[in-house]
N, C-alpha and C positions, 0 to 999 in steps of 0.2 A: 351607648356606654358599655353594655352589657358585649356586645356585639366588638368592641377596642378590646376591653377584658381578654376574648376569646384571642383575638387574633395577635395580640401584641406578645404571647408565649411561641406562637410560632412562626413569626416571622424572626424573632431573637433566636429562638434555638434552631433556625435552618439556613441563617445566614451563614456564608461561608465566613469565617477568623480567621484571618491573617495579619501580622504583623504590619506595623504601617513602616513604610523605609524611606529616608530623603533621597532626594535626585542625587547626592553623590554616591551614596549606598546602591544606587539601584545601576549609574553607569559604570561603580567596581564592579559590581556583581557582570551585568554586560561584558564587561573586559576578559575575567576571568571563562567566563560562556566561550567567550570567542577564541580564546587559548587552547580550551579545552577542545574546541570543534577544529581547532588548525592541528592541533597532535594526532587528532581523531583522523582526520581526513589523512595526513602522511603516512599513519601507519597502514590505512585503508590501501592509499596507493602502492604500497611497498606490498602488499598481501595481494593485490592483484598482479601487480607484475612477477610475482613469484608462482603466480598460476598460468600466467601465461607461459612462462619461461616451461612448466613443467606440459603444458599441451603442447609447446613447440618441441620440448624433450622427447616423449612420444611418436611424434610423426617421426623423427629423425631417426628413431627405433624400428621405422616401419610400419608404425601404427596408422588409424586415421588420419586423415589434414586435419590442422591443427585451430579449431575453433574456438572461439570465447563466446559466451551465449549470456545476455545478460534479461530477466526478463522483468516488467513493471508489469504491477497489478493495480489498475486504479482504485478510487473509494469510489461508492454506489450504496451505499444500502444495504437492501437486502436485494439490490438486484446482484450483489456480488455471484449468486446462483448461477449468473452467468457463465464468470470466471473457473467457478468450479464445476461447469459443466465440458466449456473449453477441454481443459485441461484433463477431464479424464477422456473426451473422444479423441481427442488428438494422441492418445499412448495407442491408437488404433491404426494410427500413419505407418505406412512401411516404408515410403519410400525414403532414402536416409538424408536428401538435402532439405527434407520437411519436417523428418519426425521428431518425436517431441526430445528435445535433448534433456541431458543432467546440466543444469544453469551456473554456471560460475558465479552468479549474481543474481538475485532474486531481491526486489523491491515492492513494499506495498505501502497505499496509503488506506487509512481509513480500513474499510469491507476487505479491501486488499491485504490490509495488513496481516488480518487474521487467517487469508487464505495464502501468506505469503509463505510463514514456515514449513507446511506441506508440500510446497513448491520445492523448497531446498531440499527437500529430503528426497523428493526426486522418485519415490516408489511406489508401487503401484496401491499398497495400502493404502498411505498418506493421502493419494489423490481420491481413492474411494470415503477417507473416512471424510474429509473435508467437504465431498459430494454430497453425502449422508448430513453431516451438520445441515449443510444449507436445504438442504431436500425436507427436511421435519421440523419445522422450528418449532419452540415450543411456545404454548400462548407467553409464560410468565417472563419472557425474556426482556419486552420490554412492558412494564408497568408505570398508569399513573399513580403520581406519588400519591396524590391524596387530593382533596378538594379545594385545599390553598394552594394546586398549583401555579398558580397566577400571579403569586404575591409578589414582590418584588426583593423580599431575601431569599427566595428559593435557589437552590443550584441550576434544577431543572425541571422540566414539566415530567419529567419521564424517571424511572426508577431501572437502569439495565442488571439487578443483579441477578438474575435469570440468566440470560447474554453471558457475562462472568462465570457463573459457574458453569454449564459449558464448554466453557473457552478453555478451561482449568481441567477440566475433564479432558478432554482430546488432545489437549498439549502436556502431558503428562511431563513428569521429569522425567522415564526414559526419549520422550522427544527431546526435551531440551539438550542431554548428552547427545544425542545423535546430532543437534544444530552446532554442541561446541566443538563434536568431530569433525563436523565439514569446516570449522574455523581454523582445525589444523591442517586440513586437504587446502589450505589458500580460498573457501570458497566463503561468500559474501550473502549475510539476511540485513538488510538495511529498512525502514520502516520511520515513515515520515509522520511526527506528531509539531503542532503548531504551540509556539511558545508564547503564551498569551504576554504575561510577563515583559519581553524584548518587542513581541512583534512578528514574531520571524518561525519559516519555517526549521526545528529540528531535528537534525539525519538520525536515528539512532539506529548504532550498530549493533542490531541484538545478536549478531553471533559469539562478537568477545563477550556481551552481558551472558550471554550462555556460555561459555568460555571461565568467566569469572564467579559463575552459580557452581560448576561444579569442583573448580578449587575451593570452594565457603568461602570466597571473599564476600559474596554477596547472597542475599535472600531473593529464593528464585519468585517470591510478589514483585518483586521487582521487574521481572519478568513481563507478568500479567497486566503489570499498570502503564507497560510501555504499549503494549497493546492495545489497551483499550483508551487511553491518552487517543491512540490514533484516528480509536472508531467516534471518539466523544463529542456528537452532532453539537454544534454550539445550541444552549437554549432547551434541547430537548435532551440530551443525556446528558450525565452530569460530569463535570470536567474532572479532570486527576491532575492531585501534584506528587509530583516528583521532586526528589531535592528543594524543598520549599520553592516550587515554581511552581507556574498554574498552567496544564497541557490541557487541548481540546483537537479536533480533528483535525487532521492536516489536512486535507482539503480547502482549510478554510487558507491554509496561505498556495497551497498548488496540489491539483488533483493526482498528478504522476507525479512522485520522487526520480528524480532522474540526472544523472551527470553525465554526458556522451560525448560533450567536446570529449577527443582522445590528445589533441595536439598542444594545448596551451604547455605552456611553462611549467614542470611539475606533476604532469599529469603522464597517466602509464606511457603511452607510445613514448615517450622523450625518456622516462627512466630504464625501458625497457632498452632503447636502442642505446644508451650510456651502457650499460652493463651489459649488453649483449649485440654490438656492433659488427660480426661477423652474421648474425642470426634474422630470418625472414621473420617478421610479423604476425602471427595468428591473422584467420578470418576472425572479424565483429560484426555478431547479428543482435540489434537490438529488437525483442520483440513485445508489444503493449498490448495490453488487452484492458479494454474502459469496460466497466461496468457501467454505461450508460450510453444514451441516443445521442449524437452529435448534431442530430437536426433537431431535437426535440420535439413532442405533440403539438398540434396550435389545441389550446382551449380556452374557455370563457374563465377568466378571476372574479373571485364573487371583489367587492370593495372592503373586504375585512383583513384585520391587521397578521390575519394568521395565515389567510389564504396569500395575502401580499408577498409575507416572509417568504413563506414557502417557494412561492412561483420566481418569488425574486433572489435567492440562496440557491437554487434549480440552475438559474437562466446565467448567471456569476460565475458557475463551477463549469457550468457545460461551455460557456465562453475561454476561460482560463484550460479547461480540457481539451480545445479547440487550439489554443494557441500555443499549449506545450508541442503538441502534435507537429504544428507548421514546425518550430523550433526544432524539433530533431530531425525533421525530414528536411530541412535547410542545412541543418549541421551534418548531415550523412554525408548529401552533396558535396557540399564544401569537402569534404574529407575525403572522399574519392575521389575528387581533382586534386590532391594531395597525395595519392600513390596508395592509402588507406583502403586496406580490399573492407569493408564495411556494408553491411545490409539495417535496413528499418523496414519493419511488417508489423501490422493494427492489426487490429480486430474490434469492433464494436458493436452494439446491440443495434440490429434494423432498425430502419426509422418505421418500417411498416409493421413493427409489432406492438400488439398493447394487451394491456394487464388484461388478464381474466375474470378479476375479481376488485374493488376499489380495497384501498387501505395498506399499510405498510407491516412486513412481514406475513405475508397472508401464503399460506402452504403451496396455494392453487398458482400464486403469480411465479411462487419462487421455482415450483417446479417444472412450470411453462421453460423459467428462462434457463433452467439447468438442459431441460429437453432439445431446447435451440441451441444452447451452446454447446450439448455434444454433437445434434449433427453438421454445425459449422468446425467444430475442433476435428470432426473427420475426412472435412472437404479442405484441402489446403487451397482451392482456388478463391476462399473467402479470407485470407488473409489478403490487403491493402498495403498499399507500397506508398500508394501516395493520396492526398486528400481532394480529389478533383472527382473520385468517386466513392458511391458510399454504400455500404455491405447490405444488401437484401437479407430477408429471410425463406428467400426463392432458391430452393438448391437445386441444381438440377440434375 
């Protein structure tokens, strides 16, 4: 009794509150979602082919060929260290049909997300401080909540305001103005958060949200929460709502955010060539980068409900990672028997590397994988073309 007493205050005040809403409430609300993600996506397509048009404007000035560069960052963890290892060896490429371009399109999910808007930004700071985030984590970043984290109102086992703050530090508002500058340069931060709510994965476009922070339509939290919505492990970090909806990591509906058919009905190459039918095409180079092993370690599962989740959330994502992959390296194809001058190149974590240290966030693992990813982001012969072979951590 004594022991109900204790625990019946905290599982009422940790339960998530929310409003209960009937089936027709819940398929308006749906309808309305999906309105809003068809305007979203038209205006998306119309701001890409307005970038294209101004890189084919360019060459026709004399300038370089005229490329569109779009790049995904998968979710991983904290192996994202990866990605931001990538990313700053590769400003090291000279050679110019490798080196690291300015993206017209940068995508992240999850770990990615947050290593996404430094991408956009494209400069050499950006890429150093994002290396530095991942490089020192701090212990508090992720914390247990407390000893009922078990209960079953808890949000999560795990406490990220550490993580948050952070993320709020290094993304400052003058980043945010530079992300809703590049919204007027035509150029694209897109960031996949899972919409518990529907079901379904959504795109958010945080460069108009950046866009719309610095006219004050909007509170730039809103910002931060689109963010971490992305990173928010189901179960172990705690979920974000937004707009009275309930976000947790995109991962959990597909590990790459990604849209590459170019050809369907609607989609840029078809608006491009309606509005510019005198005009060549830009080169498309889709480039991914996982933050994780496509073959995965073999090890021993103990029979426990934690180790199960785990290995079995791991084995889910790395499958679903596996299959976006096939799917853009069959869409490329298809598109260059199509007249579509078009590239896809990977990059993933060796199958023959492993942690240094057991545990998650751990300084020693993160900086292993920042250390392999710059000297593979300086070797272009480790980007992948196609999944029939798989990236060593043998450079030579």
């Amino acid at each position: 009794m004594v022991l109900m007493l204790i625990v019946a205050p905290v599982l009422c005040a940790c339960a998530v509150s929310r409003p209960a809403l009937q089936p027709e409430e819940l398929r308006a609300r749906a309808r309305v979602q999906e309105e809003a993600t068809a305007r979203h996506l038209r205006k998306l397509v119309d701001r890409t082919v307005r970038r294209m048009e101004q890189e084919v404007a360019m060459q026709e000035r004399g300038g370089p060929p005229a490329v569109f560069d779009v790049l995904m960052i998968s979710g991983g963890g904290d192996y994202g260290a990866f990605a931001a290892g990538i990313l700053e060896g590769w400003g090291d490429v000279k050679d110019p049909s490798w080196s690291r371009p300015t993206f017209d399109v940068v995508t992240g999910v999850s770990t990615g997300a947050l290593i996404a808007p430094f991408a956009l930004l494209g400069d050499d700071q950006s890429y150093r401080r994002v290396l530095e985030l991942y490089e020192h984590p701090k212990k508090d970043w992720i914390t247990l909540r407390d000893i009922f984290f078990f209960l079953p109102g808890r949000q999560s086992f795990m406490d990220t305001k550490g993580l948050e703050r952070d993320v709020r530090e290094q993304i400052d508002r003058p980043t945010i103005a530079a992300i809703a500058a590049a919204e007027r340069d035509g150029r694209t931060l897109a960031i996949g958060a899972t919409n518990l709510d529907l079901g379904r994965m959504h795109p958010w476009d945080l460069t108009t949200e950046a866009a719309r922070i610095e006219t004050g339509e909007l509170e730039s939290d809103r910002f931060y929460k689109v963010l971490m919505a992305s990173a928010a492990i189901p179960a172990l970090f705690p979920p974000v709502v937004i707009d009275d909806t309930l976000y947790v990591d995109g991962g959990t509906t597909s590990n790459i955010l990604y849209d590459a058919d170019l050809r369907s009905r609607g989609a840029p190459v078809q608006l491009f060539k309606e509005r510019n039918p005198a005009r060549t095409l830009p080169k498309f180079r889709f480039w991914v980068i996982v933050n994780n092993q496509l073959g995965g370690t073999p090890q021993r599962i103990d029979p426990t409900w934690v180790s199960i989740t785990e290995a079995s959330v791991a084995t889910a994502i790395r499958s679903s990672t596996l299959g976006t992959l096939r799917q853009l390296s069959l869409t490329t194809e298809l598109q260059r028997r199509d007249g579509i001058d078009v590239e896809f190149r990977y990059l993933a974590i060796p199958d023959d590397w492993h942690p240094p240290v057991v545990g998650a966030f751990q300084a020693e693992t993160m900086q292993s994988l920042s250390r392999l990813g710059r000297e593979m982001g300086r070797d272009t012969r480790t980007w992948r073309t196609d999944l029939a072979s798989r990236p060593t951590s043998q450079i030579d």
